[in-house]
SEPAZA-350722 format. One record per residue: x, y, z of N, C-alpha, C, CB in turn. Coordinates in steps of 0.001 Angstrom, whole numbers, plus 500000, padded with zeros to 6 digits. Glycine has a CB too. Layout:
% residues N
XYZXYZXYZXYZ;...
This chain:
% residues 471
261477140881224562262478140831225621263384142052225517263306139522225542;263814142309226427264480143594226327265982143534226713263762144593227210;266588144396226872268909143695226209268613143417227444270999145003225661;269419142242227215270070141617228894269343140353229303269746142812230370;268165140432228705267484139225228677266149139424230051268781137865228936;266243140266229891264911140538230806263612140836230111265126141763231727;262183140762230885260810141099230143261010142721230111259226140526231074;260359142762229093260014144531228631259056145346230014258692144559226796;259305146416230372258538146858231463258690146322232510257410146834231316;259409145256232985259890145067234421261872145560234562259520143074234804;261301146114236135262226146738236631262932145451237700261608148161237286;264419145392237889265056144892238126264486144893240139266314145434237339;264423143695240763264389143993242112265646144541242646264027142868242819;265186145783243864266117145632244313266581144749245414266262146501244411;268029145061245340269083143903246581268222144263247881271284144470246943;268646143008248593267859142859249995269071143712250782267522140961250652;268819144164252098269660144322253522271028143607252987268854143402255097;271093142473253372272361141310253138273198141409252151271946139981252900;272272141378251175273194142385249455273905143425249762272112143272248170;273089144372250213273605145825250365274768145428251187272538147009251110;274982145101252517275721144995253066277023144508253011275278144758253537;276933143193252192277725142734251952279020143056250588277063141850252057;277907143975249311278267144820248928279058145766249205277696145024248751;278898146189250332279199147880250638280927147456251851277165148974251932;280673146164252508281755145316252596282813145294252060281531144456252426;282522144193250814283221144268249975283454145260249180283041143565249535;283328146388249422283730147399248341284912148044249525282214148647247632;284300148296250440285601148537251834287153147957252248284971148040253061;286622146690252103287736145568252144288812145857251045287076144036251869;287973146128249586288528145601248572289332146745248853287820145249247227;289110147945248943289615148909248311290843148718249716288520150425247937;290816148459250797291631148656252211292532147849250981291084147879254166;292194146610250599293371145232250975294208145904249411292479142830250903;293335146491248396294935147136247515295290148088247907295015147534246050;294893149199249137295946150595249251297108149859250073295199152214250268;296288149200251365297201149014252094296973147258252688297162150270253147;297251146539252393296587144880252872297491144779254331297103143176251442;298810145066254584299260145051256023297974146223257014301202145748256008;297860147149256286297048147662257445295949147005257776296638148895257286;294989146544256518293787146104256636294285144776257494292963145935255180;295336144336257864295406143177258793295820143406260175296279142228258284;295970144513260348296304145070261687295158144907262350296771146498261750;294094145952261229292514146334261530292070145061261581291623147269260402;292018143988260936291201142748261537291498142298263026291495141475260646;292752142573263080293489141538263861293451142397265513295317141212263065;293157143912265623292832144796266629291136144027266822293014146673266077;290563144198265423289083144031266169288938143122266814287988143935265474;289630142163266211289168140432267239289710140527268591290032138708266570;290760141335268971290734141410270138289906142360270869291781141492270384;289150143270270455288154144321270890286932143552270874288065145652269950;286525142160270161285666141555270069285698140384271226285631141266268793;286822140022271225287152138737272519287040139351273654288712137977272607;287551140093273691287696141001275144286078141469275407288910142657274929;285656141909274719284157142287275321282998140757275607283333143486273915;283630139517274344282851138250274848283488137896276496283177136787273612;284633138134276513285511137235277883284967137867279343287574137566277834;284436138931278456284331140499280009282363140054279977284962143412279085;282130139040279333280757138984279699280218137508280969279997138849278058;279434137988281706279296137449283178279308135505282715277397138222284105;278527135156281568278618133586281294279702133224280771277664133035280449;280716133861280685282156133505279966282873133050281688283135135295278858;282703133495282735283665133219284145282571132310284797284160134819285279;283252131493285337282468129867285726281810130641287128283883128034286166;281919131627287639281165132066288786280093133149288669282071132499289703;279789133379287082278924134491286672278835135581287152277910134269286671;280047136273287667280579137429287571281384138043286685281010137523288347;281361139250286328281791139800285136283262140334285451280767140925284627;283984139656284763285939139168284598286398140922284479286598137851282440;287156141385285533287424143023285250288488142668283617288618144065287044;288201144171283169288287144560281908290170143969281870287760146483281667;290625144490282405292098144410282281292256142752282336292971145319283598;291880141724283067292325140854282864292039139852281818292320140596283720;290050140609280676289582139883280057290253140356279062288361139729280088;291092141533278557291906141866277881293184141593277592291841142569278029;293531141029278437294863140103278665294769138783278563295440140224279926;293655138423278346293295136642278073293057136599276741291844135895278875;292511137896276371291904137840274543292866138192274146290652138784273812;294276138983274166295299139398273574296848137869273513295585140957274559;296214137242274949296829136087275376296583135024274047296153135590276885;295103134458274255294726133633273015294951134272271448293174133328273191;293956135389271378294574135519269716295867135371269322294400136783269137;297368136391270172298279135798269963298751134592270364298826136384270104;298089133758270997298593132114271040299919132332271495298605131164269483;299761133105272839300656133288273881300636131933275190300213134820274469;299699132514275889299436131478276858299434131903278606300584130393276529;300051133446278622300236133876279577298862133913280355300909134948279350;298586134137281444297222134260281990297183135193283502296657132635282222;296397135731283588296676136849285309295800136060285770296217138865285594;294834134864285369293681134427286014293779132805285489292231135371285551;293441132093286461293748130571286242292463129811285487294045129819287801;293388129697284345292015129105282873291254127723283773293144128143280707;291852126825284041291049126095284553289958126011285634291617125545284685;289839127204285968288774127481287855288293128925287020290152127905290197;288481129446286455288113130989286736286851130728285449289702132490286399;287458130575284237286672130589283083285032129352282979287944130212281903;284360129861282346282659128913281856283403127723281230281284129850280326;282552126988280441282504125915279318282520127431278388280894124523279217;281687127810278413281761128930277148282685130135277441280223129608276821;283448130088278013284753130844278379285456129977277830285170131174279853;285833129023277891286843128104277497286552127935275957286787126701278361;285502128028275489285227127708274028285624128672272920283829127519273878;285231130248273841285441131465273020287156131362273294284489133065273634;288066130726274248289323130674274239289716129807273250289800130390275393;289362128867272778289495127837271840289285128158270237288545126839272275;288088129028270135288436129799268544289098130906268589287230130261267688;289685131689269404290550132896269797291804131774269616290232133811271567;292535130975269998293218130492269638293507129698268377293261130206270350;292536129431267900291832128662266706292631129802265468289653128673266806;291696130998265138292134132111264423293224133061265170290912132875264077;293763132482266097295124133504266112296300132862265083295869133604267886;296073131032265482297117130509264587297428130256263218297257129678264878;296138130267262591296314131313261411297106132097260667295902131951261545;297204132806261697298377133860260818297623135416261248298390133527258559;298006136544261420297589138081260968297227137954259499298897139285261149;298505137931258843297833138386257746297229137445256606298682139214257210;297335136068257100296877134992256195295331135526256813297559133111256461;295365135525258315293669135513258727293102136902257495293338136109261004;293738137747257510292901139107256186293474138656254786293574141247256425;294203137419254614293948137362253031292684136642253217295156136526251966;292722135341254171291086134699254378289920135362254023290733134456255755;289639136658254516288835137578254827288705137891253606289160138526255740;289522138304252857289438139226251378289125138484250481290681139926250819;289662136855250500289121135519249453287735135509250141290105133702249563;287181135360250924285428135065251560284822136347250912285123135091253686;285191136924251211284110138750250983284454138530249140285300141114252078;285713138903248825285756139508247062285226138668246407287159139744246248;285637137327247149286004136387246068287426135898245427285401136878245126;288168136868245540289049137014244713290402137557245569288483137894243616;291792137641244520292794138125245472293316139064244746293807137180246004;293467140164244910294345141041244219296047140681244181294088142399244903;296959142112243103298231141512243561298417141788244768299348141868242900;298217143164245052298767143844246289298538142830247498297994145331246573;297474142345247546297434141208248663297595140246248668296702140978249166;298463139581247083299195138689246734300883138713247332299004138767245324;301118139776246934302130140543247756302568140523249036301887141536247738;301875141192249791301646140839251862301667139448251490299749141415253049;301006139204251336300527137595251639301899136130251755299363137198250052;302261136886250497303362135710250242304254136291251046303968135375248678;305040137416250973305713138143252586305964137166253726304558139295253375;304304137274254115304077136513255365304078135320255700303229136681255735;303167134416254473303889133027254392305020132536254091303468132432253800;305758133464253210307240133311252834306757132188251954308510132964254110;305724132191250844305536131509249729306963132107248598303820131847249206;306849130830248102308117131250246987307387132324245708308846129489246073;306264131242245137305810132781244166304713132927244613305663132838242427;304056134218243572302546134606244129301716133541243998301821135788243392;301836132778242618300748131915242460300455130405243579300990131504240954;301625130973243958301404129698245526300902130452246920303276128846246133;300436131609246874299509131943247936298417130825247829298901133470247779;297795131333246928296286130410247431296490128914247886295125130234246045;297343128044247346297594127150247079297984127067249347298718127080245510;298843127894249487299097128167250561298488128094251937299305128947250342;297464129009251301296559129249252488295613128078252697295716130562252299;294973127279251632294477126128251734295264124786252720294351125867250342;296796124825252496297323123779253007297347124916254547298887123037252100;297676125788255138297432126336256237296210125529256960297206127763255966;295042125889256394293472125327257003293502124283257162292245125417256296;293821123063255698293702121562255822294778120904256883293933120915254331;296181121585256375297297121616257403296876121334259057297961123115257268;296143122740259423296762122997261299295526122043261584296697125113262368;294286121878260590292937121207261400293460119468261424291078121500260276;293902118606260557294985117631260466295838117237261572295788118034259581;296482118219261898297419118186263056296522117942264156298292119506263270;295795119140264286294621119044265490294042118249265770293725119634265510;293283117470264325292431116065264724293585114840265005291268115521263245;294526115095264638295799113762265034295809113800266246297467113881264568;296368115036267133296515115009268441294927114696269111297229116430268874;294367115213268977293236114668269420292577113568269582292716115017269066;292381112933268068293047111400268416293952110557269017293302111035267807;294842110862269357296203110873270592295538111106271572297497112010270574;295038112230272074294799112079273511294095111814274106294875112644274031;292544111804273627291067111417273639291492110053275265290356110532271498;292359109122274102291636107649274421292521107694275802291940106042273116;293905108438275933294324108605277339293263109012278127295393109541277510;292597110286278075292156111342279274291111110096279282291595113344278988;290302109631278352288841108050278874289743107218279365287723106909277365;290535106709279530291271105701280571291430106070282065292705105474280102;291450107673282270291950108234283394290620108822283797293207109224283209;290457109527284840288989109452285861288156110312285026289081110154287666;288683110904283741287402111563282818286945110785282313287535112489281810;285319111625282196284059110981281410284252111407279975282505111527281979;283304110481279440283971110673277798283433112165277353283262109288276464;282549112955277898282521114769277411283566115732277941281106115567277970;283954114987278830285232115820279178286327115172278720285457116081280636;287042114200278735287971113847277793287742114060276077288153112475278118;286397114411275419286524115292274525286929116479274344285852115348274236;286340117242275296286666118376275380288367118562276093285469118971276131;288341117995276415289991118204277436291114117848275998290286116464279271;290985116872275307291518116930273718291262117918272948291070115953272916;290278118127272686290211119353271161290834120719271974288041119833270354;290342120917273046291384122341274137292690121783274040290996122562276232;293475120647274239294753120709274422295488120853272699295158119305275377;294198119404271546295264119730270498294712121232270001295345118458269134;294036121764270173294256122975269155295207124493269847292479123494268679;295457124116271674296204125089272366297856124849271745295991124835274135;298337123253271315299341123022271553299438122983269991299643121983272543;298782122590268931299600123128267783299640124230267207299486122589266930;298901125401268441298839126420267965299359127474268737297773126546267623;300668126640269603301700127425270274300980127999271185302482128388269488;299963127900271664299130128837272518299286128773274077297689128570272214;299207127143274391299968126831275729298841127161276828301467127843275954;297672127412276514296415127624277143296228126243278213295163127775275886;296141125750279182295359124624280558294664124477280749295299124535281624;292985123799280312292127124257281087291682123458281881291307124754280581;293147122679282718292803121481283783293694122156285001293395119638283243;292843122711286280293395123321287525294310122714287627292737123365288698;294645121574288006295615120889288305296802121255287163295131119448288412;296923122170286337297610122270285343298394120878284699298421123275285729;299912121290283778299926120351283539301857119286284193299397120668282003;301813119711285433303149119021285872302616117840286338304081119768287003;301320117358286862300688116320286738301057115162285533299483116828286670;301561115413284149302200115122283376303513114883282904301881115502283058;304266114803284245305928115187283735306019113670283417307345115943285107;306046112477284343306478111430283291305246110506282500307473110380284105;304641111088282505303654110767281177303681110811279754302779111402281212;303797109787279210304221109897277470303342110074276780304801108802276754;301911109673277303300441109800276370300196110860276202299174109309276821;300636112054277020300308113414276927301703114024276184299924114074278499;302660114041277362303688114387276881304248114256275048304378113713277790;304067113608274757304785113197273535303786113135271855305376111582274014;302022113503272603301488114114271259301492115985271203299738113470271109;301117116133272416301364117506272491302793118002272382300840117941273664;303869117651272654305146118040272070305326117986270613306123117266272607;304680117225269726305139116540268596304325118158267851304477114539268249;303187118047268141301840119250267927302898120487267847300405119460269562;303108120653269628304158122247269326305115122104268458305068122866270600;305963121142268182306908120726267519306677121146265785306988119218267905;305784120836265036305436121026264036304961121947263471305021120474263907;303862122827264978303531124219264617304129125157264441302965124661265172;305637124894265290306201126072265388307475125721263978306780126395267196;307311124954263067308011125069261721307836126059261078307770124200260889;306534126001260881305756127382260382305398126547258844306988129212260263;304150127149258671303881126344257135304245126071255766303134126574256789;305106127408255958306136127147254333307114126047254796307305128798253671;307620125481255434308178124392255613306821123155255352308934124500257119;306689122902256312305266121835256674304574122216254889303802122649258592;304502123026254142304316123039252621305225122102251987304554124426252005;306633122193252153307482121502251552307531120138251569308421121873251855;307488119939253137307273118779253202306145117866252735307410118715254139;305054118468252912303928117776252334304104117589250775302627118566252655;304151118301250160304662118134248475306400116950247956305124120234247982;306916117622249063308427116877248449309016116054249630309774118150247930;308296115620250433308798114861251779309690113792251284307542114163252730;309624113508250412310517112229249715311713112326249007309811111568248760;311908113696248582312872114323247860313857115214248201312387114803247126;314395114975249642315180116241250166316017117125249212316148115790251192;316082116636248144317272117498247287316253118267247304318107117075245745;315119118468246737314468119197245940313571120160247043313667118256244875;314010120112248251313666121108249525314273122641249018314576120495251183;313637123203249663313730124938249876315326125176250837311977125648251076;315974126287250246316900126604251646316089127011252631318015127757251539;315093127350252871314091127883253443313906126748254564312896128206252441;313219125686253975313096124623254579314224123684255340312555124076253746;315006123842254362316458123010254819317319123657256105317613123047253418;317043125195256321317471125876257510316732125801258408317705127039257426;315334125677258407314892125645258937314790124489260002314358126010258368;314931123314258998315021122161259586315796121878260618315251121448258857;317120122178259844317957121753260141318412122627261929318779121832258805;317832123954261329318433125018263192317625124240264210317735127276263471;316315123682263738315400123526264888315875122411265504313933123393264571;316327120949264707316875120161265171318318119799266072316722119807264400;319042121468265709320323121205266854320064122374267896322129121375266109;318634123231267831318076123875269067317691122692269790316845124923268849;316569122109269392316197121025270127317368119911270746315266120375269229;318458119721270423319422118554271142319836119784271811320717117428270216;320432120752271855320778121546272559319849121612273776320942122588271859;318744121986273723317961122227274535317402121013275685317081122760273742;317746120014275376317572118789275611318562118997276858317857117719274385;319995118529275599321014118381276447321382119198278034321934118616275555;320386120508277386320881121955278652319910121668279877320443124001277974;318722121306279468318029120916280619318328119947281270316972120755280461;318466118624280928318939117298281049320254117444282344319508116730279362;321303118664282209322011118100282723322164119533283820323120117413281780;321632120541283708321741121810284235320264121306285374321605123328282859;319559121097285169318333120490286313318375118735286326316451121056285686;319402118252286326319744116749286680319060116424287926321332116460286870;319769117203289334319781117184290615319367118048291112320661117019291073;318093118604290493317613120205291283316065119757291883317412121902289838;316482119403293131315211118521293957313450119390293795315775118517296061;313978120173293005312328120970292416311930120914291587312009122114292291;313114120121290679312518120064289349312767118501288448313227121383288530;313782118378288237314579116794287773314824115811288766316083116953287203;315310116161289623315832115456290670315285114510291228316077116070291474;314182114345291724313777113237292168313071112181291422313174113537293031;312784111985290398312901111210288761313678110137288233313331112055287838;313085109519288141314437108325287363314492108947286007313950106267287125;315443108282285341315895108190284281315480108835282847315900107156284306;314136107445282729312896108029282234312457109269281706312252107945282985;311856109624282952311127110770283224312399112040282923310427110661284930;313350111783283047314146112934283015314458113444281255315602112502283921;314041112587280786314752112493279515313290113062278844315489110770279000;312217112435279486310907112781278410310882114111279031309217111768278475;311136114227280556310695115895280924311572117085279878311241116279282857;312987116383279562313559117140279141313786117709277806314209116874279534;312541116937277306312946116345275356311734117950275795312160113868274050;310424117554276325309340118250276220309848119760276588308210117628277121;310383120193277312310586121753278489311870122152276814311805121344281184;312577121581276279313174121651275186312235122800273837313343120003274858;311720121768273662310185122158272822309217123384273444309095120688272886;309129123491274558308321124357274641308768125451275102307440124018275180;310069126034274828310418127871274897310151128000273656312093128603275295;310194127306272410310272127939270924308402128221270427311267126502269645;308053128333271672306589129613271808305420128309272289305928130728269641;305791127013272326304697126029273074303927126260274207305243124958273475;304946126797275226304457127560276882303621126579277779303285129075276687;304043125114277740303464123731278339304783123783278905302897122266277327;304410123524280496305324123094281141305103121855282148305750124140281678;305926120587281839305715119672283200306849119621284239305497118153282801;307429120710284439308082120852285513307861122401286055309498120440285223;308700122773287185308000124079288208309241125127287132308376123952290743;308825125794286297309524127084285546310237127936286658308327128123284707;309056128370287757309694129171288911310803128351289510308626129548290066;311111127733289358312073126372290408313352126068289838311290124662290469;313404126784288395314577126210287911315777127019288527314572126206286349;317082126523288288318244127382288433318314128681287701319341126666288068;319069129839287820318829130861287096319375130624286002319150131953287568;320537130033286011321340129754284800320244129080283513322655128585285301;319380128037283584318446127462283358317581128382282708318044126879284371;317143129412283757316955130537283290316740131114282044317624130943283622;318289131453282534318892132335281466319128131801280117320133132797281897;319225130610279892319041129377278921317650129308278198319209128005279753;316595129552279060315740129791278859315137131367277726315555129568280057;315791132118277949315273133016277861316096133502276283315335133782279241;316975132911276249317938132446275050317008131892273693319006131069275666;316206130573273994315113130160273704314150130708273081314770129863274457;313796131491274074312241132230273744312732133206272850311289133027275135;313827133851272981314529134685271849314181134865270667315570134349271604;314689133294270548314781132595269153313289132292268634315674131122269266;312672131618269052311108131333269011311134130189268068310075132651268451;310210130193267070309754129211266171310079129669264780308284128945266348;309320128420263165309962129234262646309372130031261832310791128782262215;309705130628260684308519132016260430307681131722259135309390133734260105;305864132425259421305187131651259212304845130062259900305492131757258249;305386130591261268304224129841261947303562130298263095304606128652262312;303298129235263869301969129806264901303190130841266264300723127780265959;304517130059265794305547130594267029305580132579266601307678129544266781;306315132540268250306985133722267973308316134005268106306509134507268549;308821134895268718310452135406268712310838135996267162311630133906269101;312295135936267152312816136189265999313311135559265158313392136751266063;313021134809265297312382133031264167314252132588263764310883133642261639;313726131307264214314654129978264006315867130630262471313257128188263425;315344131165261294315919131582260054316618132635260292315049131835259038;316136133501261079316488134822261358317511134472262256315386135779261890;317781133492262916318544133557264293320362133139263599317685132052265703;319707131433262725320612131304261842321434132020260954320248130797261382;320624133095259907321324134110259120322088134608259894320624135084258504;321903134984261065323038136350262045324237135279262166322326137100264198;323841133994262482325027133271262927326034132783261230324316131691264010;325179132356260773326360132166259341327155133625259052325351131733257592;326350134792258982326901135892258687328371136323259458325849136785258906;328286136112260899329076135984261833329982134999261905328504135984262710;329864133828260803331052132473260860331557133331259233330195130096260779;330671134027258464331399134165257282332755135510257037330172134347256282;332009136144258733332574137279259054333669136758259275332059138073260013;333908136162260202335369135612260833336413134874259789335029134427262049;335468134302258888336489133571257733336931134874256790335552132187256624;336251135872256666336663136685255704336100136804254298337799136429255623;335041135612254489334531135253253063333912136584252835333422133882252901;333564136596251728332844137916250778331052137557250913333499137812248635;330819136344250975329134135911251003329114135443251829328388135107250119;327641135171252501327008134148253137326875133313252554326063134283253585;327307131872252599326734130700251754326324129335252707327953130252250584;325442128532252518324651127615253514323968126567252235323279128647254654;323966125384252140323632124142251609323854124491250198322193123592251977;324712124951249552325593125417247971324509126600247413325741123756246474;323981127497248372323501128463248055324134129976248615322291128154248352;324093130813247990324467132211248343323343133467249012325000132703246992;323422133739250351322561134611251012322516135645250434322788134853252196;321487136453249770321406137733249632321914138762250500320356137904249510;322847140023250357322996140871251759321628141625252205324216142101251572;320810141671251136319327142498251365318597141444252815318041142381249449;318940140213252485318107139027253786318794139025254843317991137321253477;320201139528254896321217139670256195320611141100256841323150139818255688;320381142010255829319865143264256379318351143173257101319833144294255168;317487142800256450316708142187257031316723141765258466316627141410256388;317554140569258859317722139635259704318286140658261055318753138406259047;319158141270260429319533142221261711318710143341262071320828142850261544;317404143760260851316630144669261671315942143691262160315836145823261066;315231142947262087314457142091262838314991141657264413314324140895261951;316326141856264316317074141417266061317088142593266476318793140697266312;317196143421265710317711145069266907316273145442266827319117146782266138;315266145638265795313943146093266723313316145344267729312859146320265961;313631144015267832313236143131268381313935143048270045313464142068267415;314803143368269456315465143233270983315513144997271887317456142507270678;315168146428271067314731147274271504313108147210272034315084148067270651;312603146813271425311127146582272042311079145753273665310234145521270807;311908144493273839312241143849274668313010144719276135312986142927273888;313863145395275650314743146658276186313216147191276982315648147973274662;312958148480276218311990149449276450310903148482277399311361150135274910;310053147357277016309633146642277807309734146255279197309740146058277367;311119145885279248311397145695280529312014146510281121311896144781280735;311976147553280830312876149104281546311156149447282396313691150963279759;310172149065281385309188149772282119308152149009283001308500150524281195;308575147460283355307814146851283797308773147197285102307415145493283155;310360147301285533310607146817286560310952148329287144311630145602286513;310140149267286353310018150738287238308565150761287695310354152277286249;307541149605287495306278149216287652306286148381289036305792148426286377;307242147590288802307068146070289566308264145935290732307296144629288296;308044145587291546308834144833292497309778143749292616308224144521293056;309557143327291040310027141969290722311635141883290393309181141452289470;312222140704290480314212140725290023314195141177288483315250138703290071;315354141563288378315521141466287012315241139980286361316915141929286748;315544139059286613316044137870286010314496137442285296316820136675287249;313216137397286364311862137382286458310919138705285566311668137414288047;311635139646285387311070140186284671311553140167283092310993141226285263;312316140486282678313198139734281656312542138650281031314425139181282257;312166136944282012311963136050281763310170136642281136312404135037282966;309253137149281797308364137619281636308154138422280147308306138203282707;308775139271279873308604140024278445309091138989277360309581141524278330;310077138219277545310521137178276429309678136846276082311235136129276579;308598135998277530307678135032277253306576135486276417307208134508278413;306456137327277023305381137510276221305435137981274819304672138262276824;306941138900274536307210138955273007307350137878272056308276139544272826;307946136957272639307790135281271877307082134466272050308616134439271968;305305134905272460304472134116272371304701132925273160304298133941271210;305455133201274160305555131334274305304273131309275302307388130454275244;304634132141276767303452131454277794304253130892279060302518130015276984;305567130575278650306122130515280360306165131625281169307549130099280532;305932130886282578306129131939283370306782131510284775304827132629283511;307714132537285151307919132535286587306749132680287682308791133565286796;305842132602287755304572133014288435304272134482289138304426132052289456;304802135741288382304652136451288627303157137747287768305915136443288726;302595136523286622302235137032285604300904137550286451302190136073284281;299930137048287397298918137377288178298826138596289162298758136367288790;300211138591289663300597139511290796300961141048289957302083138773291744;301067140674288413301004142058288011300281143373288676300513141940286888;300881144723288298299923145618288661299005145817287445300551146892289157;298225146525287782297210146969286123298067147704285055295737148284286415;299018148243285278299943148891284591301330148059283674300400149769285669;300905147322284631302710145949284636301713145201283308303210144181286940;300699145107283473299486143847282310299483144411281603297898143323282434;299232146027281305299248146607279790300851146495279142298708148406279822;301314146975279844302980146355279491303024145182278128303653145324281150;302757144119279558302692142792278642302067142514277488302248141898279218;300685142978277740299873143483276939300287143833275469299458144470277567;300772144792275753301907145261274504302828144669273803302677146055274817;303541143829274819304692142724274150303911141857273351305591141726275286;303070140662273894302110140097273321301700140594271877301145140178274189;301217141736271848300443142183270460301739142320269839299353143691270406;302844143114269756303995143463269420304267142290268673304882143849270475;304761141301269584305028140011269648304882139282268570304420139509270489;303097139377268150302603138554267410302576139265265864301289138136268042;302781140299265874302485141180265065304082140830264143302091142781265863;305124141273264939306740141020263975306679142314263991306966140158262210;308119142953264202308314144075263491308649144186262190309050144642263998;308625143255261510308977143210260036307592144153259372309098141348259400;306235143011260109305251143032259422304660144725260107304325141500259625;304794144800261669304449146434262641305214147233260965305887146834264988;306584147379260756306963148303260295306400148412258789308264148287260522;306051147126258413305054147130256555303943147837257016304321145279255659;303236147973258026302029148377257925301785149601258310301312147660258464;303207150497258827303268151706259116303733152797258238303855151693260044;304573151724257375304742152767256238304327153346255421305174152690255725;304637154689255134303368154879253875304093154723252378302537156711253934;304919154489252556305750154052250872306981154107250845305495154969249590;307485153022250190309044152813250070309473153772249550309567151734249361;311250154061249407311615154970249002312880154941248108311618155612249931;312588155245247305313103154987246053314551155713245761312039155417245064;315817155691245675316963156532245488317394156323244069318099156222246501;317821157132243376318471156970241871319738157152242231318028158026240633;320149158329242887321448158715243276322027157810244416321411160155243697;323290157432244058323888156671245372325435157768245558324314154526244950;325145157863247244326328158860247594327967158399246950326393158899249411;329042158562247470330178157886247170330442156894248583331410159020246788;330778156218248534331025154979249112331806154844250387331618154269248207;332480155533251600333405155971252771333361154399253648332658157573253798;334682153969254355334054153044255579334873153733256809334409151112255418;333703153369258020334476154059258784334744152975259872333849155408259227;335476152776261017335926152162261826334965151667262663336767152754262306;335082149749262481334107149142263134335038148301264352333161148207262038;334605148904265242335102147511266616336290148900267429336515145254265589;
């Protein structure tokens, strides 16, 4: 026998095609995910939309077997991966069964995550995780240490598919009571729970969904769905481990909780009583219905994009309430967008600690870092310059009010999916726009600006210290 444990005079076979390949893969990957793992998640996260877009733009993907022009199958694949919801073309009449399906794992792996979807990628191919993509990783989930990535990403998968089969179970046995046959009330469930806990806000019933305003069978699993997705999973982590133990919650979690729950009465309350008597929207409703319409339209600016009342119809003020909302989004590390529920909070304690004079931020007997306040405010000013620039250039494009275009870029930088109904009447120019917000959107400038950099920068020397006149 010869070292290694092989016969004397035989030569080792070589690797097949599949070896090689997968080899030569993983040697690509590996080396992307330690120089740079934010980039290598950009690069996944571009291809799948270069990949959707060419399935969506193919003639059996549109229910009339004509081939979907490029711009709008590009705006449906940028729509779903980011688990937006916006649409220039009406999902329920325009799209196949297999249009609707390739929309359903496009939404499937948008909610995911960016960069959880390329740690996925790098655990399947290596095997294994490096730090550097231990690093990104926890970033993005906002895991407390490294060694709870993996741990992480597992409750992500078992997590959102859980949720999905719950709602689904929820709605199944409605849509078979009502004039669907039981393959379409399958299918009309697994499309709604995996659109709605995955913030995506996708229809694929013409009749859309205001057909639903005082309906609780629908209404109230799919709210619960957006409701949970948009926590984001380092919460929905906590809870699953320590649901019994609030002391022993995250500030993480505990802010989180806690902002979403007085957005939501807020949001309640603002609809509830601002569209009481607005004969297009609340108004002609009892009681009931006003309260479930209002719990739901609540829930869905923080990136859900399900609406059972007319969005175009509301008051502007409503509006503008609205758009307040989408701002804010969901919370981070999850399927939502905006500038996340934590982020929205930090500016505001910072701003109550400002006025008291205190020296720290402090929130449930903990002390804010100023590095996470700094943070928090680049995250609002790039966020809200992108939004700026956005709509400076849609309404030198468009014909449309301010109020409507505005409402439009929110929807699409915060993933939500509402719309004034202007999103179709776009020009081809006005869609790349959006286009842009959308990817932007989903991307974070936290995470856009990790993946652009080419290296932090290090100071030994600190200048002398000057303040100069604020206000």
């Amino acid at each position: 026998m010869a070292r290694g444990g092989h016969p004397t005079g035989r030569t080792m076979p070589r690797p097949g095609p599949a070896l090689r390949l997968r080899t030569a893969v993983s040697e690509v990957v590996g080396n992307a995910a330690k120089s740079s793992p934010a980039r290598l998640a950009l690069v996944v996260f571009t291809l799948m939309l270069v990949v959707f877009t060419g399935l969506l733009s193919l003639p059996a993907a549109a229910a009339d077997g004509q081939r979907t022009p490029l711009v709008d199958a590009m705006f449906t694949a940028v729509s779903a991966i980011c688990v937006t919801g916006l649409v220039t073309v009406d999902t329920g009449t325009h799209w196949s069964t297999f249009g609707l399906v390739l929309l359903m794992i496009a939404m499937k792996m948008g909610g995911l995550g960016l960069l959880t979807l390329a740690s996925l990628l790098g655990l399947s191919v290596m095997r294994q995780m490096g730090l550097a993509q231990r690093i990104i990783t926890a970033s993005e989930t906002r895991a407390e240490k490294l060694a709870e990535v993996g741990g992480v990403l597992r409750t992500i998968v078992i997590t959102s598919t859980s949720f999905e089969l719950l709602t689904f179970l929820a709605l199944v046995p409605y849509m078979i009571s009502t004039e669907h046959g039981w393959g379409e009330s399958l299918f009309l469930g697994a499309f709604y729970a995996i659109s709605a806990f995955n913030n995506a806000g996708f229809v694929p019933e013409a009749a859309g969904t205001l057909q639903y305003v005082a309906n609780p069978w629908f209404s109230v699993p799919v709210g619960l769905a957006v409701f949970v997705g948009a926590l984001g999973f380092p919460v929905i982590l906590v809870l699953v481990r320590r649901w019994s133990t609030p002391r022993l919650w995250t500030l993480h979690a505990k802010l989180t909780l806690s902002t979403s729950a007085i957005l939501f009465a807020a949001g309640f309350l603002g609809y509830l009583v601002m569209e009481w008597s607005n004969p297009a929207t609340l108004g002609p409703h009892g009681l009931g219905t006003k309260m479930l319409a209002s719990a739901f339209a609540s829930v869905m600016p923080r990136s859900g994009g399900f609406s059972t009342i007319d969005i175009g119809a509301l008051h502007e003020e409503t509006r503008l309430f609205t758009d307040l909302l989408m701002f804010i989004g969901g919370g981070s590390g999850s399927t939502g967008g905006g500038i996340k529920v934590t982020t929205f909070a930090l500016l505001v304690l910072s701003i109550i600690a400002e006025a008291r004079g205190d020296r720290d931020v402090e929130v449930f007997n903990r002390r804010i870092p100023h590095e996470t306040i700094r943070q928090a405010i680049g995250v609002m000013v790039m966020s809200t310059a992108i939004i700026f620039v956005a709509t400076f250039a849609v309404l030198r494009l468009e014909p449309f009010s301010l109020d409507q275009v505005v409402f439009e870029v929110l929807s699409a930088f915060g993933t939500v999916g509402l719309s004034t109904g202007i999103t179709g009447d776009l020009s081809t120019a006005g869609k790349y726009v959006i286009i842009a917000c959308m990817y932007l959107g989903r991307i974070g400038p936290m995470s856009l600006g990790a993946a652009l950099a080419l290296r932090s920068r290090a100071r030994v020397v600190r200048l002398p210290e000057e303040r100069p006149i604020v206000g």
